[in-house]
C-alpha positions as CSV (number, residue, x, y, z in Angstrom):
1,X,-11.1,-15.3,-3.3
2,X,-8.0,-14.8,-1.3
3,X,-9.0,-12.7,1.9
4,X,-6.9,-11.6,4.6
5,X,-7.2,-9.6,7.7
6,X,-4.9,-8.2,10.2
7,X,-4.9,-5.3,13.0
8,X,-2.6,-2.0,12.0
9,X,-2.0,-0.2,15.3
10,X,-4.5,2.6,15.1
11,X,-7.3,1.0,12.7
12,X,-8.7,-2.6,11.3
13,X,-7.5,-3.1,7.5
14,X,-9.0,-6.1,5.6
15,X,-6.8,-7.3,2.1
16,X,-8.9,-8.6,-0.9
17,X,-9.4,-8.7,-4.3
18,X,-12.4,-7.3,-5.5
19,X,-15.0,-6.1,-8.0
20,X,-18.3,-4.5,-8.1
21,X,-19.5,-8.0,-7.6
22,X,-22.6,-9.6,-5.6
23,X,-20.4,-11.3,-4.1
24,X,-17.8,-8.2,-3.3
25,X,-21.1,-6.5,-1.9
26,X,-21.5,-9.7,0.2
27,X,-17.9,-9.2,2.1
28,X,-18.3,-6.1,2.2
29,X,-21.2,-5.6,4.1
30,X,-19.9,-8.2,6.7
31,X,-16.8,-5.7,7.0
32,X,-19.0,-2.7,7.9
33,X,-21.0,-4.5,9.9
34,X,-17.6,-5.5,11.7
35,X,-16.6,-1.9,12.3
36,X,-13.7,-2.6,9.4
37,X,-13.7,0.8,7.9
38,X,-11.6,0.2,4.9
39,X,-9.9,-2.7,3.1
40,X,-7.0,-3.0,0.5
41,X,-8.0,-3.3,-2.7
42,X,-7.0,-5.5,-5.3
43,X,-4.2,-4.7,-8.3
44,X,-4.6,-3.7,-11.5
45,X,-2.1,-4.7,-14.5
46,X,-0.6,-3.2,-17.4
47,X,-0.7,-5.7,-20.9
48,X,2.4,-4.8,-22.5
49,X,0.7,-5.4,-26.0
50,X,-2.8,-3.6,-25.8
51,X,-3.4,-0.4,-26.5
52,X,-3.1,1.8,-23.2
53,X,-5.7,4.6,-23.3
54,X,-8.4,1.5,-24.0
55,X,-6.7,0.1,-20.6
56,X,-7.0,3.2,-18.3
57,X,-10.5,3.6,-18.9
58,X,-11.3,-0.1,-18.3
59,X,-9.4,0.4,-14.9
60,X,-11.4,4.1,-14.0
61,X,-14.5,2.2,-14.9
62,X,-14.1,-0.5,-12.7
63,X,-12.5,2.0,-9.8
64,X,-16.0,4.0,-10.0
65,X,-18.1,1.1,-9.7
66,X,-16.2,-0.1,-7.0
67,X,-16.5,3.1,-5.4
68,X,-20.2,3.4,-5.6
69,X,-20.4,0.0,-3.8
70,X,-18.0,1.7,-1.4
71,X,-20.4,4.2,-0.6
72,X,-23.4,2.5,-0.6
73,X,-22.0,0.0,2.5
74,X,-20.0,3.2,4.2
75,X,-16.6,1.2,3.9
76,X,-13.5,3.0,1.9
77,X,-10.9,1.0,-0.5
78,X,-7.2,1.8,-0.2
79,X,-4.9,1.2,-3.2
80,X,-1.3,0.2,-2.8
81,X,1.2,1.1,-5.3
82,X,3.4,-1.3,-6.5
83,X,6.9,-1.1,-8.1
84,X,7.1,-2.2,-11.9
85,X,5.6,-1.8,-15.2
86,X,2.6,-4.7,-14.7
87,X,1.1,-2.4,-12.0
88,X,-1.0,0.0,-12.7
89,X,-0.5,2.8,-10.2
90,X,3.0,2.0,-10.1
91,X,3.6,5.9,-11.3
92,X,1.8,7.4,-8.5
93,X,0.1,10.4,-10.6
94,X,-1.4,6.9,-12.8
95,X,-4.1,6.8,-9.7
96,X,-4.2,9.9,-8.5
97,X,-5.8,11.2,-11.8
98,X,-8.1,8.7,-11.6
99,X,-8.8,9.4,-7.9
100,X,-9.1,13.0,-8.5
101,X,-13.0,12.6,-9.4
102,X,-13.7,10.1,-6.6
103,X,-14.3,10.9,-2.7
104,X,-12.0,9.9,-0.1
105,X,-14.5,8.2,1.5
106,X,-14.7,5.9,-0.8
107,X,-11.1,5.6,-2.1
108,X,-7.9,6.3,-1.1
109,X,-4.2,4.9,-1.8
110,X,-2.2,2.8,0.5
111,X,0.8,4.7,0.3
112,X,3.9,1.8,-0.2
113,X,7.1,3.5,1.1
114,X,9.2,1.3,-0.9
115,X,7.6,1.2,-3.7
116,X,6.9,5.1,-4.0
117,X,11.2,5.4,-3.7
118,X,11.9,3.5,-6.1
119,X,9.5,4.4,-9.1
120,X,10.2,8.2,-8.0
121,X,13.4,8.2,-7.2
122,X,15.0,11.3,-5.8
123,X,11.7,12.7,-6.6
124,X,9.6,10.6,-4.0
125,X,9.3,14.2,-1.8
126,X,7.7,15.4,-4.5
127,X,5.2,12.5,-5.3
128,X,4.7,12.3,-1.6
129,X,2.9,15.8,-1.4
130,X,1.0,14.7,-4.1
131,X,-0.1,11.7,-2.9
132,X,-0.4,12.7,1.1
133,X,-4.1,14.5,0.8
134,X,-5.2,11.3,-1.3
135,X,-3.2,8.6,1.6
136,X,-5.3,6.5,3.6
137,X,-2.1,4.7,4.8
138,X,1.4,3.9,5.1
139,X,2.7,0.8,4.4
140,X,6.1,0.6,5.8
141,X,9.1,-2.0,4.2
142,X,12.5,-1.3,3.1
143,X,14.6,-2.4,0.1
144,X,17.8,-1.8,-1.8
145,X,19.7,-2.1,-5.4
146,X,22.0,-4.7,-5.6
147,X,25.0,-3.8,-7.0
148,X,26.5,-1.0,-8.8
149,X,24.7,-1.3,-12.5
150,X,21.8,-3.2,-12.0
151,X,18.0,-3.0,-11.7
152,X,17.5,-5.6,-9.4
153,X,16.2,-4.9,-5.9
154,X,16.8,-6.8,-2.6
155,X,14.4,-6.4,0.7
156,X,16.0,-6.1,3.2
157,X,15.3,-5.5,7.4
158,X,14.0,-2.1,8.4
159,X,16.5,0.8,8.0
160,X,19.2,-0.9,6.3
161,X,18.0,0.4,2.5
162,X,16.6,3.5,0.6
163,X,13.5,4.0,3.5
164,X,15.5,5.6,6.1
165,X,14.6,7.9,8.7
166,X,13.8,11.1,7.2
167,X,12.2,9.6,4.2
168,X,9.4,8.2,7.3
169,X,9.9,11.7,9.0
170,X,8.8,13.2,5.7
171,X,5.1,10.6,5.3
172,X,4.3,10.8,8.8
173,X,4.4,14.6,8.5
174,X,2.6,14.9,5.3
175,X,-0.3,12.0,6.4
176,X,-0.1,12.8,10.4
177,X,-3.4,10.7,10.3
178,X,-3.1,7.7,8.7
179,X,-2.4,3.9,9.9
180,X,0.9,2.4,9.5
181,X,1.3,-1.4,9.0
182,X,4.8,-2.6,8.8
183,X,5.4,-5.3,6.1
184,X,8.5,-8.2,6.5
185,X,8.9,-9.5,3.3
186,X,12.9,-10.0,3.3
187,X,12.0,-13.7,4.3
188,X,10.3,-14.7,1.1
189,X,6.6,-15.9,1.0
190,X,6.3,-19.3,1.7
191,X,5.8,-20.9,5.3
192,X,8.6,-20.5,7.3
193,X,9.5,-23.8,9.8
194,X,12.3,-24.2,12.6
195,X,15.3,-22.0,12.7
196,X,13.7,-20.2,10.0
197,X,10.8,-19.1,11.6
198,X,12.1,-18.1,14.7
199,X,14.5,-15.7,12.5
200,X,11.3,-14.4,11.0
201,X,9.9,-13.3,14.3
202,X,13.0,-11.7,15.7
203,X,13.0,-9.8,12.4
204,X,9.5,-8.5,13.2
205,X,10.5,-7.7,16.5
206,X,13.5,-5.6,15.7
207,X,11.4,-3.3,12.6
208,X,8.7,-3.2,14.9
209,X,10.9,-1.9,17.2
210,X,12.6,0.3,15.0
211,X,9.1,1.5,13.4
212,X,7.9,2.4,16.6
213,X,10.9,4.3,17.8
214,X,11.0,6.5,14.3
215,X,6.9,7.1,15.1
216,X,7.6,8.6,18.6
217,X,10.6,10.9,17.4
218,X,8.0,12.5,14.5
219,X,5.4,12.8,17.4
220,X,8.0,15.4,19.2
């Protein structure tokens, strides 16, 4: 399985896909034993053809399993939502009903900034109070439409699209709490070399940068 791990500024996050598996149980032992309190769970996907009701209680099975394990090691899962109609979650409310009978201990949602706007719209205030008691972190990346008719979206650098400064204002309000991790994706996904990669890391630098400035004026 695909496992990475990185440090968010206030806690230790680890990303996987996993199950209620022996060998889920296996990782996530060495995680708690690492002091890791929570990971990012894997995605969940939507099949266009099946029937749907069938599909949401496969998913809220698999979710309460998997948070059993969770609370049987002492480490919580964190579910991001994801823009689109293969994820389930996409919808915030999709999760949070499913959450709703599950402790926060063992579950919570990795609240996607850019993802929540544009699933919700002009209604992401809205779905962000809904979502903030269930948050067990923002993840931070920005994004905008290209184009006047179209529903294609383009990442783009910190600031420069629909997650502005209020809209951050507004998260780090509602989840005062929570860890932030600040995603670059505007570079694509595959290994970056040269020229490239130094514009990668300048890019980091300057929404780091950015990120850090919009955190200090909410702690005022």
């Amino acid at each position: 399985r695909h496992t990475r791990y990185w440090r968010d500024w206030s806690s230790d996050v680890c990303s996987s896909d996993l199950s209620a598996t022996s060998e889920s149980t296996d990782l996530l032992k060495v995680l708690a034993d690492n002091q890791i309190p929570q990971y990012r769970m894997g995605y969940y996907r939507w099949n266009q053809t099946d029937d749907w009701s069938r599909q949401r209680d496969n998913v809220q099975q698999q979710i309460e399993e998997l948070a059993d394990l969770n609370q049987k090691i002492g480490i919580r899962g964190l579910y991001q939502n994801h823009a689109g109609k293969r994820y389930y979650g996409a919808m915030v409310h999709e999760m949070l009903s499913i959450l709703s009978g599950i402790s926060p201990d063992q579950i919570n949602l990795a609240l996607d900034l850019r993802h929540l706007r544009v699933e919700a719209g002009l209604s992401w205030p809205t779905v962000l109070r809904l979502a903030a008691p269930r948050t067990g972190c923002l993840y931070i990346k920005d994004a905008r439409w290209q184009g006047t008719r179209t529903n294609q979206l383009e990442n783009v650098p910190l600031g420069k699209g629909f997650v502005d400064r209020d809209m951050f204002a507004a998260a780090r309000t509602a989840c005062p709490a929570v860890p932030v991790s600040l995603h670059v994706e505007y570079h694509g996904g595959k290994p970056l070399e040269g020229d490239a990669l130094t514009q990668a890391i300048g890019s980091y630098q300057n929404d780091t940068r950015l990120l850090r400035e919009w955190m200090s004026e909410t702690k005022k």
